[in-house]
LOBA-502881 format. One record per atom (N, C-alpha, C, O, CB): residue in one letter; x, y, z. Coordinates in steps of 0.05 Angstrom, whole numbers, plus 5000, padded with zeros to 4 digits. Glycine has a CB too. Example, Ala and Ser with C-alpha at 12.3 -4.5 7.8 and 13.67 -1.06 7.14 Angstrom:
2
A526448865156
A524649105156
A526449345156
A528549345169
A522649115181
S525749555142
S527349795143
S525850015157
S526850235161
S528249885114
This chain:
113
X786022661858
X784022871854
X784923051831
X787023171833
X783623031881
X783523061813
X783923221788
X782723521787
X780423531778
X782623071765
X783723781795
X782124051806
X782824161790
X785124081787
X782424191831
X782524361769
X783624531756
X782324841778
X780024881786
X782624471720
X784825021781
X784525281791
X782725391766
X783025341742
X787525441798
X780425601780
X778425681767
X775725531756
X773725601745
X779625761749
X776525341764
X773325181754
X771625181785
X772725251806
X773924761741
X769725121783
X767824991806
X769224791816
X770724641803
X765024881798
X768524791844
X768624441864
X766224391855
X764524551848
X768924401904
X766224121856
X764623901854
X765323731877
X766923551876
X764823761829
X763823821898
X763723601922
X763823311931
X765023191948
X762023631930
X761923241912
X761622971894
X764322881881
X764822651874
X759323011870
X765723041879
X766822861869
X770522851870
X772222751855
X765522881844
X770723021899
X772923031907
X773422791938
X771422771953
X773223341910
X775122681942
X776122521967
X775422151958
X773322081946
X774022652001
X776822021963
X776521731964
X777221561980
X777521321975
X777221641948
X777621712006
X778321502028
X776721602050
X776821822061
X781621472036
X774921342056
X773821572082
X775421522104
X776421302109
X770421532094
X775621802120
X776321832142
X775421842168
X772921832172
X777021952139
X776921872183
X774822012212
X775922372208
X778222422212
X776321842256
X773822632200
X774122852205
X775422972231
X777023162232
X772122902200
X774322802257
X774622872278
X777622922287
X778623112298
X773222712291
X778922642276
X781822532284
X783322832263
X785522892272
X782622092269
X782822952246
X784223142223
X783923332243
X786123392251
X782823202191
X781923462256
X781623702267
X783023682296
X783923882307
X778723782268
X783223432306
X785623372332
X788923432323
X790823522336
X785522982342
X788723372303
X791223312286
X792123672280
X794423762283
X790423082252
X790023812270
X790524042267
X790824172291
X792524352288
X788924142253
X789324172326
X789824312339
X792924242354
X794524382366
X787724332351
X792824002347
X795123852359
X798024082343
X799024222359
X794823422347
X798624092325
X800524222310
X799924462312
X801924602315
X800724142284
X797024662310
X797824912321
X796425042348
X797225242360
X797625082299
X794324872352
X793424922378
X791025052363
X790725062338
X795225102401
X788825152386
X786925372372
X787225492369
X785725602354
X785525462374
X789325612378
X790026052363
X790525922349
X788225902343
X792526372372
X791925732329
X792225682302
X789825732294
X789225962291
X793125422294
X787925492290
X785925492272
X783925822282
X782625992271
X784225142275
X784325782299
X782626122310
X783726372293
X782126552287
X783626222351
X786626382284
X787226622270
X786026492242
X785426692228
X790726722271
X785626362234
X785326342209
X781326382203
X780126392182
X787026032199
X780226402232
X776826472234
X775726282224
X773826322208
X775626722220
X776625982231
X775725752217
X773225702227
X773225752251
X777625512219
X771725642222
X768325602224
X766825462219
X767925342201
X767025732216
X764825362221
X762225122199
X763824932195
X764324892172
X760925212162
X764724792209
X767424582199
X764024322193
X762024282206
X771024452237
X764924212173
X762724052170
X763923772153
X765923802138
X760324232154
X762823542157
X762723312144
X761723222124
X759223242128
X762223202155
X762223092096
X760723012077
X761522682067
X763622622056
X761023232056
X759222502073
X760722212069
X763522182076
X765422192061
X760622112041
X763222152103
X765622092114
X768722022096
X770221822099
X764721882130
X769022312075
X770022352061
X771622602056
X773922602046
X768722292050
X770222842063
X771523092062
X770323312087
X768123282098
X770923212031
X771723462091
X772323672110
X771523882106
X772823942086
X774423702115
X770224062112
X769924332097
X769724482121
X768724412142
X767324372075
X771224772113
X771124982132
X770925192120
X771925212097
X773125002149
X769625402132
X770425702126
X772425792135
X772825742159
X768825882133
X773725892124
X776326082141
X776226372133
X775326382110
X779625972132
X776826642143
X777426792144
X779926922147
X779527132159
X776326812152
X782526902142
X785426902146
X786727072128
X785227122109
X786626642144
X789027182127
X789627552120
X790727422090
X791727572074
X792927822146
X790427092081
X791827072057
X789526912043
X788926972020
X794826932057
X788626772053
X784926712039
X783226722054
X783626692079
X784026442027
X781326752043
X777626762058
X776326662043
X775926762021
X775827032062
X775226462049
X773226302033
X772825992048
X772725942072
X774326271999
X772825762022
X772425542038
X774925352040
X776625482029
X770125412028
X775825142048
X777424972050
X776724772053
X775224742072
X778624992063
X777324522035
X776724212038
X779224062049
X781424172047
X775924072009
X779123912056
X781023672064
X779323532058
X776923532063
X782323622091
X781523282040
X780822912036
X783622772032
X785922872028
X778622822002
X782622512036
X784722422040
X785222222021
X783522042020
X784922372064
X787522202002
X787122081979
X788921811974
X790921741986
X787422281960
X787721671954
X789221381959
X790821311974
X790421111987
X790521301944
X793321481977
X797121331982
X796221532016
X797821692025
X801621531948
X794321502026
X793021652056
X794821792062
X796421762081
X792321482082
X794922012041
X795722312052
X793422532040
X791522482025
X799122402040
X794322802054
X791722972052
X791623032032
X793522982018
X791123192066
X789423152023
X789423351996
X787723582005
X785623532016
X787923201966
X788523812002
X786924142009
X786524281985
X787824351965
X789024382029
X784324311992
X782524561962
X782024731981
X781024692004
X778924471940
X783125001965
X782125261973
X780225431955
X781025471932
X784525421977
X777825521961
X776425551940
X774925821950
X774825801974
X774725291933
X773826021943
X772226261948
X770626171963
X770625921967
X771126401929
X769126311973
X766226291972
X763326231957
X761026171965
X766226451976
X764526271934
X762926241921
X763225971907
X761525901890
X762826441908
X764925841912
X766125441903
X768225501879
X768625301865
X762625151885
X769625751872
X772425681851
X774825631860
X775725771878
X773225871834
X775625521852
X778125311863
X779925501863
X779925591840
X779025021845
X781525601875
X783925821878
X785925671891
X787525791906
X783226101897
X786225511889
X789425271893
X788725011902
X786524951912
X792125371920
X790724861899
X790424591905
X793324451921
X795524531913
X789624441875
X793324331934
X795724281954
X795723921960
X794223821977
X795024511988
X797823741941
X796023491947
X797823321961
X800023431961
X794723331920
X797823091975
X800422911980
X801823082010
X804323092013
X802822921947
X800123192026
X800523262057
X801122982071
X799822782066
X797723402071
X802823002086
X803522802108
X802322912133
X803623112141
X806622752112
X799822832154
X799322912172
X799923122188
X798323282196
X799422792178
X803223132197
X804723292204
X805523622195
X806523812207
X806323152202
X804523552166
X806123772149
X802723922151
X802824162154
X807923662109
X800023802150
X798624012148
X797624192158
X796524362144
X797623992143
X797824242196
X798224442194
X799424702184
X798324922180
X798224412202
X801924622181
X804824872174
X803224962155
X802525202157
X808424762160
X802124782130
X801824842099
X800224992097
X800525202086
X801324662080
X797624912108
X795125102105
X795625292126
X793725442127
X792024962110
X797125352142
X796625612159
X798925782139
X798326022136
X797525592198
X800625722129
X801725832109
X799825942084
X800126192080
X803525652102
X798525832071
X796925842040
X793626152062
X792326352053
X794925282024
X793725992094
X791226202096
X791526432113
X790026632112
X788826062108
X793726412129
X794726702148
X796726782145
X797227012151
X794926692177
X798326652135
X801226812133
X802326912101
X802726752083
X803726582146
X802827202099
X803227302079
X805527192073
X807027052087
X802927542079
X805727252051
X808927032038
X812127272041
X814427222036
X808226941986
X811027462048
X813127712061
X814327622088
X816427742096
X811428022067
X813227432104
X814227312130
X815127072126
X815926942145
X812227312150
């Protein structure tokens, strides 16, 4: 996935492996439970060609949207992006395991803790 921070997502044209969404969001409560994803005010979790993930989050270190896909060598890839679709980081080459930690790091936990 090629993202440059500050440009637009293009929906279209991020993720190339489809997944099952469902099995990612087990995977996420599984590693932090729901007060995980609950502190971070994750919401609208939605599906697009059984390809990418999208959520709102609300969390004390971003607010906006979040993608997960899952890319060739089947590990994750996370875009964090406003609200408004600008890409404000990119996080690629997650091992199942590691994504909870990562994104509850990048969306609730200040980097002072």
């Amino acid at each position: 996935m090629e993202l440059e921070v500050g440009t637009k997502i293009d929906i279209t044209k991020i993720g190339c492996r489809k997944f099952d969404p469902s099995e990612t969001v087990r995977t996420l409560k599984y590693y932090g439970g729901w007060q995980g994803m609950g502190s971070w005010g994750a919401k609208n979790l939605t599906q697009y060609n059984n390809q990418v993930l999208k959520m709102t989050v609300s969390g004390r270190v971003h607010s906006g949207h979040v993608y997960i896909t899952l890319n060739g060598m089947d590990l994750y890839d996370v875009v964090l992006c406003s609200n408004r679709g600008t890409i404000k980081k990119v996080i690629t080459d997650l091992y199942f395991d590691q994504l909870f930690e990562v994104m509850d790091r990048e969306i609730e936990t200040p980097s002072k803790y």
